[in-house]
N, C-alpha and C positions, 0 to 999 in steps of 0.2 A: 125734559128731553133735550140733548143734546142738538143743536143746529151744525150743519153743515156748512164747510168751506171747501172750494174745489180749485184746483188748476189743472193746467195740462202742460208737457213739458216733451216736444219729440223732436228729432234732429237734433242738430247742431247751433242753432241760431243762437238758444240761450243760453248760459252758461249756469251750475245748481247757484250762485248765489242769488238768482233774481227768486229761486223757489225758499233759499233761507232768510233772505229779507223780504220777501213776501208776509210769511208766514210769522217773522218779528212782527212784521207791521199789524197784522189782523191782531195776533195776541197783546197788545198793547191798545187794543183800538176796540176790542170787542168783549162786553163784561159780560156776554152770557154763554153757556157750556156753550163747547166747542170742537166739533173733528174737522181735520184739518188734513185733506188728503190731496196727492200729485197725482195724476193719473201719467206717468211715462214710460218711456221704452227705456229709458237709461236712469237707473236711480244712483248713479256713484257721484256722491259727493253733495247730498241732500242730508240736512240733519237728523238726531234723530227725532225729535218731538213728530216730523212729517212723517204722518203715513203715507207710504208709496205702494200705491197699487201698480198694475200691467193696464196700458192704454187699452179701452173696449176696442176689440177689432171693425174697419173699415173696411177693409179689403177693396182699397181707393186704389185706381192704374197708376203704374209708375209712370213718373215724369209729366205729369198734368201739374198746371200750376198753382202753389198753394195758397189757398183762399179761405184757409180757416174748417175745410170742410170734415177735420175732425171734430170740430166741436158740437155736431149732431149727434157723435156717440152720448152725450151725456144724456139724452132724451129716448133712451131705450127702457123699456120694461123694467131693466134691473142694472143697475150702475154700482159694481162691487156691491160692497155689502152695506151700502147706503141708503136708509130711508128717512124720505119724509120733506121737511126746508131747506133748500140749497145755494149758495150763491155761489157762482162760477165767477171768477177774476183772470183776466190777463196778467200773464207773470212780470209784465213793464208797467202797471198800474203802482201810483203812490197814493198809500193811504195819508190821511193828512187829520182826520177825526175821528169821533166815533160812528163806527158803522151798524150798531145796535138798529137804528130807525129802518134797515135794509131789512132788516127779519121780522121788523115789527108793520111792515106794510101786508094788509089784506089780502091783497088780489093776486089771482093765479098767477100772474106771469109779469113780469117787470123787467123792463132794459132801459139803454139808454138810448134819447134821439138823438140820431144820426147828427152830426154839424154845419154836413152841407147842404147849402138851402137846396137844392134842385132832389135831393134825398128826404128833405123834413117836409116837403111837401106832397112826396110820395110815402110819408111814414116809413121809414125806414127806420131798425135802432142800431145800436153800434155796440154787440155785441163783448166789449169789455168787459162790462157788468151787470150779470141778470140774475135773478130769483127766480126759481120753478120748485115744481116738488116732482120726484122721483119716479119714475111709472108714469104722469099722468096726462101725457102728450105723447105714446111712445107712435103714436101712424104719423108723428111728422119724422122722424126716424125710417121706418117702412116707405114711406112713400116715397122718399130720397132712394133708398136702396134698389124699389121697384124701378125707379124713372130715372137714375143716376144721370145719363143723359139729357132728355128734354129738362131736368133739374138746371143741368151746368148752360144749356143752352137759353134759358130764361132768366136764368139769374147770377151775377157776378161773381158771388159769394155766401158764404153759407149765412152771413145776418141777413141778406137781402131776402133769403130763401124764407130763413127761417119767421122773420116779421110779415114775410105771406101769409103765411101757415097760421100765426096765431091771431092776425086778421081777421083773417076768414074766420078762425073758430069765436070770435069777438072780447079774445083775451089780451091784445096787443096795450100795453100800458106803458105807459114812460116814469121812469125818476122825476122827481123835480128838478129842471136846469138846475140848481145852483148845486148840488150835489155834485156832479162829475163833468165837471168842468172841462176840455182838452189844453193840454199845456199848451199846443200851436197855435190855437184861437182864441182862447181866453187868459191865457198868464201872459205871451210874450207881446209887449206895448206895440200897437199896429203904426205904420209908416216911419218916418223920420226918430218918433220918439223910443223906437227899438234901437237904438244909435245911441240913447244917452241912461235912459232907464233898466235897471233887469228886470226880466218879467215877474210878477206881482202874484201871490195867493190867494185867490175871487174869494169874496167873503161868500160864506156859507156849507164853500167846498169840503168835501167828506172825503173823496178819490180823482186825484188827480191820473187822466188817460193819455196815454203818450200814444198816437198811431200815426205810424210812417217815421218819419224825422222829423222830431231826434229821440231818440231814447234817455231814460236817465242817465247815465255816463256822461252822454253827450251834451245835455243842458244844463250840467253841471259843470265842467268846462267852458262852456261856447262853443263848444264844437258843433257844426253844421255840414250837411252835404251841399252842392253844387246847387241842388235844388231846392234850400232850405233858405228861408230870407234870412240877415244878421239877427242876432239875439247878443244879448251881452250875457254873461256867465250866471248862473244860478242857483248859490253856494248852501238858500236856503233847503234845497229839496236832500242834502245832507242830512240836515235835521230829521226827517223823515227816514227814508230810503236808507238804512241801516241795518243790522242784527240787534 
């Protein structure tokens, strides 16, 4: 039986080549069958090997700000015509190994822990890269839709939400740290030594998760925001981050 790969791709933020090297990367990264779907509102200019479904409706208020809180569509009843083993990826995620061991983990539900300590200690995951199967959490879905409100008003964001939700039902599981590593915490050398060093590939690492800044473009360059501490340039995530 074929396993599933999923993304999501809406607005303007990302541009189709983070969905065509995405999709490089898993098929170079993953020896067993494989569907490989985008779930967006815009499919022009996504290759073809990707299937492109229509985003599952939200019917989220305009102009609230975004928090990821589509990514609860994927825990509906029925997610296109997808069943069974799933992993949902961030379209700025670099795969960097194989990710075979992500499918072959047991337990219902798997993310990643969150990196900031005041979050790992409230079990928080971080939403880049998780595992579920299809239909079989769909009342954390519902129950977002019933309470859309008291939802937004308890929790930041739809992982914060969501690692409630499978808490409480006692399916909340982590990766193992060395797996998905964040480029901002774990690759780019901390103090003084980000000045002389480029950031470094953590032994073990499977998916390198870029959240906030910088994005791949930008750590591949040097490029940083205002708010971004120096990094020197990061030629090796080329290697990777390709077609």
């Amino acid at each position: 039986m074929d396993v599933n790969v999923i993304c999501m791709k809406w607005g303007d933020k990302y541009e189709p080549q983070y969905v065509n090297r995405l999709y490089a990367m898993v098929e170079r990264n993953l020896t067993l069958p494989f569907r490989f779907v985008c779930f967006t509102d815009n499919g022009t200019g996504i290759r073809d090997e990707v299937e492109v479904q229509p985003l599952p409706p939200m019917k989220l208020p305009e102009g609230i700000p975004e928090r990821g809180w589509n990514k609860l569509a994927t825990f509906g009843e029925q997610l296109g015509d997808l069943e069974g083993k799933t992993l949902f990826l961030d379209l700025d995620v670099v795969i960097v190994d194989s990710i075979d061991c992500f499918f072959t983990d047991q337990r219902e539900f798997s993310i990643i822990k969150d990196y900031h300590r005041r979050n790992a200690a409230r079990s928080i995951g971080n939403s880049s890269v998780y595992l579920f199967k299809i239909g079989r959490d769909a009342d954390i879905l519902e129950n977002f839709r019933q309470n859309f409100d008291q939802v937004r008003s308890t929790f930041r964001n739809e992982q914060a939400y969501l690692s409630d939700q499978m808490k409480q039902k006692g399916k909340l599981q982590f990766w193992p740290d060395p797996w998905c590593p964040s480029f901002k915490h774990h690759c780019i050398p901390r103090g003084p030594m980000s000045l002389i060093r480029e950031p470094a590939l953590p032994d073990g690492a499977k998916v390198i998760v870029f959240h906030g800044d910088p994005n791949p473009p930008e750590a591949i360059d040097g490029r940083r925001s205002k708010f971004m501490r120096f990094m020197r340039p990061t030629p090796w995530i080329k290697d990777y981050w390709r077609e």
